[in-house]
C-alpha positions, 0 to 999 in steps of 0.5 A: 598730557598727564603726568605720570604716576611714581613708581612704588615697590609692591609691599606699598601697594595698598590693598586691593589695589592692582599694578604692573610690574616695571622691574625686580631688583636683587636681593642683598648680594650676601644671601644670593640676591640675585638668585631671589629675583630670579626666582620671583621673576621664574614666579611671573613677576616679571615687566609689564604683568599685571599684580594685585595685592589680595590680603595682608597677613596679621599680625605685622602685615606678613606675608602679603597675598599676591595674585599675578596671572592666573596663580596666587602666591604668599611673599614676605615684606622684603621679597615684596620690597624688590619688585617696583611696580606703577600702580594702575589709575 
């Protein structure tokens, strides 16, 4: 049996690296967060997709350039942050 690997969040992903997608969690609930996950999950991140981290932007890493499905797309850190995903071995 192989253990199995730690769930991280997508703005920890290094990059080049690809994942699948285990869940998006609202934002804060100041600013609507639940409306921020529903519109990354409207984006295709949703459970069991497969993300890869194509390019971080300089300078601070931001945004980060994210391929999911066929459509690449620029999120911030803090979006990133709300979507765990089990990075693929």
């Amino acid at each position: 049996m192989t253990p199995a690997v730690p769930l991280i969040t997508l703005d920890a992903l290094t990059t080049g690296a690809a994942a699948t997608v285990v869940h998006v969690a609202p934002g804060d609930l100041a600013d609507d967060g639940a409306g921020l996950a529903r519109r990354l999950m409207e984006l295709g991140f949703v459970p069991g997709e497969k993300v890869r981290l194509l390019k971080r932007g300089m300078p601070g890493g931001e945004p980060l350039a994210i391929k999911v499905g066929n459509s690449t797309f620029a999120l911030r850190r803090f979006e990133a942050a709300l979507i765990s995903i089990q990075p693929d071995q």
